[in-house]
Backbone atoms as SQL, in Angstrom:
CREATE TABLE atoms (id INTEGER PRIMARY KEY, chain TEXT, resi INTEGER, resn TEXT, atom TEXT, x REAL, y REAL, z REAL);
INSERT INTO atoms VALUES
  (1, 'A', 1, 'UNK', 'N', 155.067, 71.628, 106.564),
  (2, 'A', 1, 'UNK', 'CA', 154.775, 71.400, 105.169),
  (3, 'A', 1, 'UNK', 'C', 155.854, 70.484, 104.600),
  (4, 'A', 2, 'UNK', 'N', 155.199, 69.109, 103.799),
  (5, 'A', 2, 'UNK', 'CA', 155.914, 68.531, 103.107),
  (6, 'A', 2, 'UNK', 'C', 156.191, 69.151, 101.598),
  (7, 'A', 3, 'UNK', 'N', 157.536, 68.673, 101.409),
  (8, 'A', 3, 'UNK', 'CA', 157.942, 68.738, 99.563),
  (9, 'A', 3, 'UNK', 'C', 158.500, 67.422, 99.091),
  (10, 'A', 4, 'UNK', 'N', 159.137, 67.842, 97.648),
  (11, 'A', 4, 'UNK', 'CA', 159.570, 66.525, 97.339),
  (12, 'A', 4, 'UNK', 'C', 161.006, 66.779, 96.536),
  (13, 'A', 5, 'UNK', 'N', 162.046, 66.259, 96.965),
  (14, 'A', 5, 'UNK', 'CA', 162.866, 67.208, 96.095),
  (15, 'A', 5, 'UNK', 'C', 163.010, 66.400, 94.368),
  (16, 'A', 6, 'UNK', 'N', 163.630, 67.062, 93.654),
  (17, 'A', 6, 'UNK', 'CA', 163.251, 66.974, 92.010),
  (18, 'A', 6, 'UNK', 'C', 164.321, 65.159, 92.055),
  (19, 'A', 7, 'UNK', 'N', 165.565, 65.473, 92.391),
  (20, 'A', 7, 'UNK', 'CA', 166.050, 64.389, 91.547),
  (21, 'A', 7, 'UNK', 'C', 165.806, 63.284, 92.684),
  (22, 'A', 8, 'UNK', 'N', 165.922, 63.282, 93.431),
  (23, 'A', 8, 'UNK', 'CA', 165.641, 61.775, 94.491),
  (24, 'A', 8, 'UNK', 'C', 164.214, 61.548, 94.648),
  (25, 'A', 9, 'UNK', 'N', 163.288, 62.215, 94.883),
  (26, 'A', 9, 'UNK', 'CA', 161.966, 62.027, 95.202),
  (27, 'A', 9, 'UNK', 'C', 161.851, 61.720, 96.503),
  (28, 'A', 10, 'UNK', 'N', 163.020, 62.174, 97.664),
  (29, 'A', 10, 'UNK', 'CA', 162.640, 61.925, 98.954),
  (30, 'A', 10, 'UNK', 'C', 162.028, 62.999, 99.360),
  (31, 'A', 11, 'UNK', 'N', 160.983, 63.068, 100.210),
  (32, 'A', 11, 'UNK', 'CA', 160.082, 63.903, 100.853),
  (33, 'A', 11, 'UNK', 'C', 160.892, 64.637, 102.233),
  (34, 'A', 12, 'UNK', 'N', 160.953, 66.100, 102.052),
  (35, 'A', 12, 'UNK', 'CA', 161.770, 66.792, 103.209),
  (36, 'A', 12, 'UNK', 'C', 160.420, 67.966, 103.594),
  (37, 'A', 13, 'UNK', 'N', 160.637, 68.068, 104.584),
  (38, 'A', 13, 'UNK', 'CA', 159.709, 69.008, 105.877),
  (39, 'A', 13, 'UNK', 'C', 160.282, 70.596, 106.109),
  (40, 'A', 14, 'UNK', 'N', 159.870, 70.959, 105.637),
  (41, 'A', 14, 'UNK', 'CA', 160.079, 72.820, 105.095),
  (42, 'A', 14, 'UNK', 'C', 160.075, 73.357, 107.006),
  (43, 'A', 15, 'UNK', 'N', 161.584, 73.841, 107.179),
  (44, 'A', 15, 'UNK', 'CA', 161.112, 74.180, 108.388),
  (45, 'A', 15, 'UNK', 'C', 161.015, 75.959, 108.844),
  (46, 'A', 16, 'UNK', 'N', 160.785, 77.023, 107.817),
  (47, 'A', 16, 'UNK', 'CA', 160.123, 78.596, 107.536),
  (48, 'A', 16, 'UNK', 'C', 159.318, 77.868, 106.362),
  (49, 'A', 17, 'UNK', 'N', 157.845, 77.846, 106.234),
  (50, 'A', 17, 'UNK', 'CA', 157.016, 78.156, 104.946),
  (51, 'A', 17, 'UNK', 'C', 157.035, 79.741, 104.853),
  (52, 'A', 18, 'UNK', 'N', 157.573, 80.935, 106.077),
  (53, 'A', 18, 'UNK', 'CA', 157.466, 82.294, 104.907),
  (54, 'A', 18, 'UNK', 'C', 158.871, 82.480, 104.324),
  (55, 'A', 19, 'UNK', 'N', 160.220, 81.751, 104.599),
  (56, 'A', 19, 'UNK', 'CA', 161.523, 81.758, 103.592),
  (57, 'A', 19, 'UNK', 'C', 160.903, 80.950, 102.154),
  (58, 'A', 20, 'UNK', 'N', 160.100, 79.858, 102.742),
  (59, 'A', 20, 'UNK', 'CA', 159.868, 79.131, 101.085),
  (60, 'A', 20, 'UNK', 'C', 159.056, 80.132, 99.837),
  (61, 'A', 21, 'UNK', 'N', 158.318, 81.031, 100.961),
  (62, 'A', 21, 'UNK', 'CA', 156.957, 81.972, 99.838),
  (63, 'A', 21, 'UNK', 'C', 157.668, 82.839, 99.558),
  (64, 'A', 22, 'UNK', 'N', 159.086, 82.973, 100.177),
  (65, 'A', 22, 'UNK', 'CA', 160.086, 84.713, 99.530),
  (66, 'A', 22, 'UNK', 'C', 160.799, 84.750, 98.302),
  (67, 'A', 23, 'UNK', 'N', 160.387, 85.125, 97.555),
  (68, 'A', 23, 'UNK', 'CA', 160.879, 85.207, 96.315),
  (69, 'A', 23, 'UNK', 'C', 162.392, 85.333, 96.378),
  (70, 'A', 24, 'UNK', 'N', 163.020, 86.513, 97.460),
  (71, 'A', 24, 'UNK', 'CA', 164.203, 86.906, 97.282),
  (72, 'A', 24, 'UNK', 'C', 165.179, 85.953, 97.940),
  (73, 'A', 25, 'UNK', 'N', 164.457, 85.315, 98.381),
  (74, 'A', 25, 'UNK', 'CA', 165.428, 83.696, 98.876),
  (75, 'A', 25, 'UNK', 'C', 165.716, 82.719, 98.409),
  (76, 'A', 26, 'UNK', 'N', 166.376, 82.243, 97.583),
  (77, 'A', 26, 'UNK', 'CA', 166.789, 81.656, 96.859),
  (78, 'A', 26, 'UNK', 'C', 166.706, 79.704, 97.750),
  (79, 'A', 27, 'UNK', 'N', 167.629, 79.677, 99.054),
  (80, 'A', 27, 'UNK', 'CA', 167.262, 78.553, 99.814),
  (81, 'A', 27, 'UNK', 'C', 166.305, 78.369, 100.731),
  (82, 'A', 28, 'UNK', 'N', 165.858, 77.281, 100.746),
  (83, 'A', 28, 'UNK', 'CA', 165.215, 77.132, 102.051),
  (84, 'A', 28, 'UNK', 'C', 165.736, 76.040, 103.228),
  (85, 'A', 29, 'UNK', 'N', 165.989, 76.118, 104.297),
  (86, 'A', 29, 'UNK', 'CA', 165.915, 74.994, 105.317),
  (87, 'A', 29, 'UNK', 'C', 165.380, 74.157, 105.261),
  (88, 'A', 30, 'UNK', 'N', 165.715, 72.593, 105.122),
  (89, 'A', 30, 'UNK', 'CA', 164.420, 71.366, 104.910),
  (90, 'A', 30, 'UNK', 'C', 165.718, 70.326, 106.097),
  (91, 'A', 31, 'UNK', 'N', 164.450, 69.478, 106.539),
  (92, 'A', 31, 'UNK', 'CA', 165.153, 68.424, 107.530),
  (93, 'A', 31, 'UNK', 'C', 164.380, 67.146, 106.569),
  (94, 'A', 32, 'UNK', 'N', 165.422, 66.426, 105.976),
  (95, 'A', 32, 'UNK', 'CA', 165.109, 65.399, 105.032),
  (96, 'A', 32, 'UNK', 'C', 164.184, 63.846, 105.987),
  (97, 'A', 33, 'UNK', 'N', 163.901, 63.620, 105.295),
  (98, 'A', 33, 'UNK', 'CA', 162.645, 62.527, 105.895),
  (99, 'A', 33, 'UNK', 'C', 162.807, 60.981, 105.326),
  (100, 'A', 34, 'UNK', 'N', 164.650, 60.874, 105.020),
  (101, 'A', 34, 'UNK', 'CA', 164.920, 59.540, 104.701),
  (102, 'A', 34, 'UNK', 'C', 165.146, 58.754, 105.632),
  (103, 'A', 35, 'UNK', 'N', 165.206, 57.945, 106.101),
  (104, 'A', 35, 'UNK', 'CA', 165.699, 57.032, 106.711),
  (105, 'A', 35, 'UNK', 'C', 164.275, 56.924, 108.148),
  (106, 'A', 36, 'UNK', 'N', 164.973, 56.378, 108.773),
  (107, 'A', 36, 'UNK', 'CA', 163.457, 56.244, 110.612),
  (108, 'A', 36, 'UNK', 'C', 163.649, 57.419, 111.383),
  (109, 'A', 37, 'UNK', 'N', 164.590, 58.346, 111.055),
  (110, 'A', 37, 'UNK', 'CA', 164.934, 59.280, 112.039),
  (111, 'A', 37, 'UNK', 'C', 164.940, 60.907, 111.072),
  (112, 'A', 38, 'UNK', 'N', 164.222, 61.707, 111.701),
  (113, 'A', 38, 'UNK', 'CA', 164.817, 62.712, 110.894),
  (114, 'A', 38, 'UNK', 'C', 166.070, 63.634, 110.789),
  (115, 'A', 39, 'UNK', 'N', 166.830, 63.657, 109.438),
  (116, 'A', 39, 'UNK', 'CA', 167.840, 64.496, 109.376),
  (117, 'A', 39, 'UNK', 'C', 167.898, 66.181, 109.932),
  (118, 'A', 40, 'UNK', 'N', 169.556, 65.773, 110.095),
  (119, 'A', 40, 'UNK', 'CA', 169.733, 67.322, 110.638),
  (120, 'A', 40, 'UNK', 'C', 169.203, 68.442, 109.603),
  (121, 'A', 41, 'UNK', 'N', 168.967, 69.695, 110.126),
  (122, 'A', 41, 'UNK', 'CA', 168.371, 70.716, 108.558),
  (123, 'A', 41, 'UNK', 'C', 169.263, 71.309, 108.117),
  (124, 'A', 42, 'UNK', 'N', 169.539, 71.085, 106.368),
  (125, 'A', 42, 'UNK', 'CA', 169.989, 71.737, 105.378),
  (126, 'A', 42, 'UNK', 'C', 169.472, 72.678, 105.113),
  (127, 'A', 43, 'UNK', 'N', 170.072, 73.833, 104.259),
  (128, 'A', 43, 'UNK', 'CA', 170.021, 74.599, 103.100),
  (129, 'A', 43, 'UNK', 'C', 169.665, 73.869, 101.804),
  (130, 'A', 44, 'UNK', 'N', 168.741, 73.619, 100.997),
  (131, 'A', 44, 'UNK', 'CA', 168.600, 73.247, 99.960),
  (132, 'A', 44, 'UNK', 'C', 167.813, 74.694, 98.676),
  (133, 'A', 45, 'UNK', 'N', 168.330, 74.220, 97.344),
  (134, 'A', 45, 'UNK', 'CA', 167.673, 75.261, 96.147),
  (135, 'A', 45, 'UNK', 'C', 166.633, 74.952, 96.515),
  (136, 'A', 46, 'UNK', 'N', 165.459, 76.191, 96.583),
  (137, 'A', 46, 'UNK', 'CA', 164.063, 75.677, 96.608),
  (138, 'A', 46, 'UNK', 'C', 164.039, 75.373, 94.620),
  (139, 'A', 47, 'UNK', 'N', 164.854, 75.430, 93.657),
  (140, 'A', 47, 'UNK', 'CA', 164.519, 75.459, 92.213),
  (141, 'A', 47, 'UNK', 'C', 164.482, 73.817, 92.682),
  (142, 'A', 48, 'UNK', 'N', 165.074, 73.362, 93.528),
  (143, 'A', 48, 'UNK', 'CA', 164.954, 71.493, 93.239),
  (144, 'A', 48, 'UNK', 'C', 164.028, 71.290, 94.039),
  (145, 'A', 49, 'UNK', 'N', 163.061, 71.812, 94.613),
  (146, 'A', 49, 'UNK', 'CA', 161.544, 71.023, 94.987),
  (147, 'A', 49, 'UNK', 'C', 160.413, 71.502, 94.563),
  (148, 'A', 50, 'UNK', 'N', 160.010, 70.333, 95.032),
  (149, 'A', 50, 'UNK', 'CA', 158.460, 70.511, 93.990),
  (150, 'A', 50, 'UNK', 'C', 157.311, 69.723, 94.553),
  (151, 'A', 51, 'UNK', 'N', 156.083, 69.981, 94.442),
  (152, 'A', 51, 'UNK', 'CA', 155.344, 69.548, 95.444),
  (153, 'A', 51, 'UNK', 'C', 155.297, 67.775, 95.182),
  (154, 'A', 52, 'UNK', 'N', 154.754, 67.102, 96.585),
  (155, 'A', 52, 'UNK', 'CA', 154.959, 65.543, 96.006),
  (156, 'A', 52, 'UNK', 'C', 153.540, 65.045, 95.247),
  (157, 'A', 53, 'UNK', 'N', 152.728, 65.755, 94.934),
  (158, 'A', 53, 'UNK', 'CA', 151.625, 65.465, 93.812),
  (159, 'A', 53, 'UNK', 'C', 152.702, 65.890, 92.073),
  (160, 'A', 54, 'UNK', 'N', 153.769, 66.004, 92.329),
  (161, 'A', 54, 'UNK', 'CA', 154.606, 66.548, 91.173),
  (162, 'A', 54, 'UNK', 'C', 154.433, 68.260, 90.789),
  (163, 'A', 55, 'UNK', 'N', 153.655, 68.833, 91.222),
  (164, 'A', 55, 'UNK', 'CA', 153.348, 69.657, 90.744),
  (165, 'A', 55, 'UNK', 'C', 154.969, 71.110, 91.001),
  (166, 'A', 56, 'UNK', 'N', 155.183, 72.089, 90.238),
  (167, 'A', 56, 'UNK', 'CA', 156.364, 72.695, 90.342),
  (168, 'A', 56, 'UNK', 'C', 156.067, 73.906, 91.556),
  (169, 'A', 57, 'UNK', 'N', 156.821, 74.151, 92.027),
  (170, 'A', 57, 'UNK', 'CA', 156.078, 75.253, 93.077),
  (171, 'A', 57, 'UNK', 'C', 156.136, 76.815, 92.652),
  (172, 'A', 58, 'UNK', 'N', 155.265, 77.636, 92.628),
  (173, 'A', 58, 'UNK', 'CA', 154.781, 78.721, 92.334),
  (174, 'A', 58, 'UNK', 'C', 155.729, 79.464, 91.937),
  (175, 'A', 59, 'UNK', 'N', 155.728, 80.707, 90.373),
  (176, 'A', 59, 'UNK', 'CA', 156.659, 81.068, 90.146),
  (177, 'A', 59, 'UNK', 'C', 156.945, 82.420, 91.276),
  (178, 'A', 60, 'UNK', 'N', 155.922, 82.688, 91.851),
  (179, 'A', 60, 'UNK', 'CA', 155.824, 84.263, 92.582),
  (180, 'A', 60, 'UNK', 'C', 156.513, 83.271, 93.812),
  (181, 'A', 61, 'UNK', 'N', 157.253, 81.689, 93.632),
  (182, 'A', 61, 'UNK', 'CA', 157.790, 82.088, 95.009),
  (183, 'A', 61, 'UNK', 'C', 159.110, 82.019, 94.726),
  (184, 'A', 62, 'UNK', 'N', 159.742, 81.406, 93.726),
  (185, 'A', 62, 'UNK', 'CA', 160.795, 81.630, 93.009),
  (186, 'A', 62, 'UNK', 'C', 161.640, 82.561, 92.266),
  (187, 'A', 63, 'UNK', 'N', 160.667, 83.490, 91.465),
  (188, 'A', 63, 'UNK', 'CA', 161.363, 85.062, 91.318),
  (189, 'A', 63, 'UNK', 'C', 160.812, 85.920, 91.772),
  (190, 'A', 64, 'UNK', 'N', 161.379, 86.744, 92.077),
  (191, 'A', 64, 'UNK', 'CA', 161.002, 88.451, 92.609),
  (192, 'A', 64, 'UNK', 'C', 160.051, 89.169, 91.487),
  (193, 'A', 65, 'UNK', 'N', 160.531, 89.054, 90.199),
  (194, 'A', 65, 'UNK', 'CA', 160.321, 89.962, 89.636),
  (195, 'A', 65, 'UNK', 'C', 159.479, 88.977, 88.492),
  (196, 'A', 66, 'UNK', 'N', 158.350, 88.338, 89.222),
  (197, 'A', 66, 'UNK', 'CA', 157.654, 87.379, 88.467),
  (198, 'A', 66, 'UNK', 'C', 156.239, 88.570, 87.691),
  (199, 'A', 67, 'UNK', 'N', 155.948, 89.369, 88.198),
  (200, 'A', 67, 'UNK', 'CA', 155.496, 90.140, 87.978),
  (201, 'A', 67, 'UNK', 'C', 155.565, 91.338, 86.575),
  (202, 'A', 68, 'UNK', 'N', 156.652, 91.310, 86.199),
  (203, 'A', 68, 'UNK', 'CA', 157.099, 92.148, 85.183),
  (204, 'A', 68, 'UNK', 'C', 157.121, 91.285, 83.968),
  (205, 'A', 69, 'UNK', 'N', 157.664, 89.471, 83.711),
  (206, 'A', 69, 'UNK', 'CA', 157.584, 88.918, 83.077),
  (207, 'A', 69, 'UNK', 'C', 156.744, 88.613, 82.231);
């Protein structure tokens, strides 16, 4: 799964989609998709990506307690 992160708009490759859907995880692993080669994988905030149609990504995957709100 591609994303997009908020302030650069480079497109990085989610490498757990079930750490990205866990609420109680705050980072996710992404191997960035700049350059001809792909980068080694970071830790990045999933609060700085967002899908690359712009859209923000789901609040049930961002808080835990999206539910009570």
């Amino acid at each position: 799964m591609f994303l997009q992160e908020k302030e650069t708009g480079n497109l990085v490759k989610i490498m757990d989609v079930a750490v990205l859907s866990n609420p109680t995880e705050p980072d996710v692993v992404v191997r960035s998709q700049q350059g001809e080669e792909e980068q080694d994988p970071e830790p990045v905030p999933k609060q700085g990506l967002i899908f690359p149609s712009g859209e923000s990504l789901p609040r049930c995957w961002l808080d835990a307690n999206y539910r009570t709100a």
